[in-house]
N, C-alpha and C positions, 0 to 999 in steps of 0.2 A: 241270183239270176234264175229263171224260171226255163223249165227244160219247155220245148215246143211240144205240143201234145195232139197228134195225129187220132181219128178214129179210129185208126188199125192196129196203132200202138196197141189202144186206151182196150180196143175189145181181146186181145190176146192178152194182155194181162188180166180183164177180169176171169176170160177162160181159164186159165193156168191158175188164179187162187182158188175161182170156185171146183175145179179140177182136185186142188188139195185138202180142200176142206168137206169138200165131197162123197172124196175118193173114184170119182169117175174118172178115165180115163179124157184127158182134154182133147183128144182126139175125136171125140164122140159129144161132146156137148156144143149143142145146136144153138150159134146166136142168136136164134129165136124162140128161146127157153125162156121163159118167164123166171124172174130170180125167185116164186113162189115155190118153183122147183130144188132150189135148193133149201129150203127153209131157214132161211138168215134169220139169225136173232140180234138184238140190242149188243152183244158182246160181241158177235162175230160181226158187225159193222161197224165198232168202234175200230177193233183189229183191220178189219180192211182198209176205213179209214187211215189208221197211222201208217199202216204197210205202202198203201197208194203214197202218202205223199211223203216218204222215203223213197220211193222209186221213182217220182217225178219231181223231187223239190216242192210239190204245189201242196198248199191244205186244202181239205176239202171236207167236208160236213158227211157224219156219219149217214146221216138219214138220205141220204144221195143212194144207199144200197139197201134203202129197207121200202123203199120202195116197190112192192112187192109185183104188181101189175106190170112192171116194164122186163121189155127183153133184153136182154141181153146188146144188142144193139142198138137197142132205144138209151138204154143207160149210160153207154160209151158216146152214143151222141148230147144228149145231157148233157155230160159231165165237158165236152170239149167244146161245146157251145158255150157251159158258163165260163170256163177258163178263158175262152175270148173274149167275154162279156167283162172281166176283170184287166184283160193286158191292156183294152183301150184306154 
């Protein structure tokens, strides 16, 4: 069973990993951060990959975070538009 997957959820989680892998304080990073800003590599998207869908039951494709152009918000909408795009 697929956990529901909200935009608010979806953007406080990617806050809180990019937070740790960061080391910025998630308090201070701006949903309208370009993920450029953290500089994600191939490994650190596989990891977030696997982490995400331990935390929502759901897979999702690494290259969903290497997406570099998108914000932070853009991304969490993304990602819970294809999950719907999949529960239909």
């Amino acid at each position: 069973m697929y956990t529901l997957l909200d935009s608010e959820r979806v953007r406080r989680w990617i806050v809180v990993y990019l937070a740790v892998i960061s080391g910025e304080d998630s308090e201070t990073i701006d949903l309208d951060s370009r993920l450029s800003h953290f500089d994600i590599d191939s490994v650190d998207a596989v990891a977030m990959a696997l982490q995400f869908e331990t935390t929502f039951n759901r897979s999702i494709g690494a290259e969903f975070f290497l997406v570099s152009e998108l914000t932070i918000r853009e991304l969490a909408g993304q990602i819970v538009a294809n999950a719907a795009g999949r529960d239909v």
